[in-house]
C-alpha positions as CSV (number, residue, x, y, z in Angstrom):
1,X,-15.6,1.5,-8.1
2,X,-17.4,4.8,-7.3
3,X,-20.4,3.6,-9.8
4,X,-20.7,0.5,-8.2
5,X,-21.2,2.0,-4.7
6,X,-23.3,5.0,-6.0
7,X,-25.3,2.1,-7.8
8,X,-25.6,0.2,-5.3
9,X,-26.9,2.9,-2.7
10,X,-29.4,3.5,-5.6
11,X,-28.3,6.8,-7.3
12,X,-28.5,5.4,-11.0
13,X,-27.9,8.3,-12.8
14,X,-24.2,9.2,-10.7
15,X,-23.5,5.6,-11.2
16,X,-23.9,5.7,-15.2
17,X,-21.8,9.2,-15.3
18,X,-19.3,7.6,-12.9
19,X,-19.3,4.6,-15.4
20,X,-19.0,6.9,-18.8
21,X,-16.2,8.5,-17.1
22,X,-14.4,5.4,-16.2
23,X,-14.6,3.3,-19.6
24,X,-13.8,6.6,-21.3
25,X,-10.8,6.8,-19.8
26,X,-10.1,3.3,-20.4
27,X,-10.6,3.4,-23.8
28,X,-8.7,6.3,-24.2
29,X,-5.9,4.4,-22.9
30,X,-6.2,1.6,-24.7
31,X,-6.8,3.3,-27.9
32,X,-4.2,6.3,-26.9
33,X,-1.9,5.9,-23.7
34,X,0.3,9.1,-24.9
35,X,-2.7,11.5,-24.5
36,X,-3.5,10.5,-20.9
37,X,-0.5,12.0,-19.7
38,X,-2.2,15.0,-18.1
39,X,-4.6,13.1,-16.4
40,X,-2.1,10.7,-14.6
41,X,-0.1,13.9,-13.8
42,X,-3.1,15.5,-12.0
43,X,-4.1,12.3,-10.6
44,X,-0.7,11.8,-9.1
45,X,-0.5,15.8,-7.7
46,X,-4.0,14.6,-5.9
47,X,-2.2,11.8,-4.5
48,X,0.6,13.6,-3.3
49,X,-1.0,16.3,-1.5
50,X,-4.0,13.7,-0.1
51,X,-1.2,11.9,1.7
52,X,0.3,14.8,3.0
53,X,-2.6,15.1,5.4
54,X,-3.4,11.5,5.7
55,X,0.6,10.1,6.7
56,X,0.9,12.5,9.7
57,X,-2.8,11.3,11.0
58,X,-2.1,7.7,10.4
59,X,1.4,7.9,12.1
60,X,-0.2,10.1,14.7
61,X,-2.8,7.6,15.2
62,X,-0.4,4.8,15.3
63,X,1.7,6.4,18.2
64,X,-0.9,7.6,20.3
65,X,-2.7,3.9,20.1
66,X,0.4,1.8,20.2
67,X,3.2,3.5,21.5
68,X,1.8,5.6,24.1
69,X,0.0,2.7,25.9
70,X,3.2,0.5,26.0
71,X,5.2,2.9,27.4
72,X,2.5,3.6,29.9
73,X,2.4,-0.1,30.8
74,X,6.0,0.0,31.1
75,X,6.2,2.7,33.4
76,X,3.7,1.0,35.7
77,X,6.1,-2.3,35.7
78,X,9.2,-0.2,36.4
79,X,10.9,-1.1,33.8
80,X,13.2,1.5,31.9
81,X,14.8,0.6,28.8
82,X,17.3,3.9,28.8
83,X,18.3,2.9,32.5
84,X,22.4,2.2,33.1
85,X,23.4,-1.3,34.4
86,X,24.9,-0.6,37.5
87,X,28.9,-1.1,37.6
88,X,28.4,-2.5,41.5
């Protein structure tokens, strides 16, 4: 994927590297699955610690464009969800 973008925003020589890279590594497991085992554990600790900063923006994101506004509208209805029925 990234050689295809670098190639196609016309950085030929990133896009071949980027494509070494990749059908090396696909080779390698094809050929040899067992030896790619560090690779898949650094790729998964990048994971991990990339969705530690990019869960609390998304959720943030989420509640200050969803949430926020429909309580907002809510408010200017006057309507309460956490208000008693009253026992009159």
């Amino acid at each position: 994927m990234l050689a295809g973008l670098t190639a196609w925003r016309g950085h030929s020589l990133e896009a071949r590297a980027f494509a070494g890279l990749g059908g090396a590594l696909v080779a390698a497991a094809l050929v040899v699955p067992a030896r790619l085992g560090p690779v898949h554990r650094f790729w998964m600790a990048l994971a991990a610690a990339i969705s530690r900063v990019t869960t609390p923006v998304f959720l943030g994101l989420v509640y200050f464009v969803v949430l926020t506004p429909t309580g907002l509208v809510r408010r200017l209805a006057g309507r309460n969800r956490l208000a008693r029925p009253s026992l009159s």
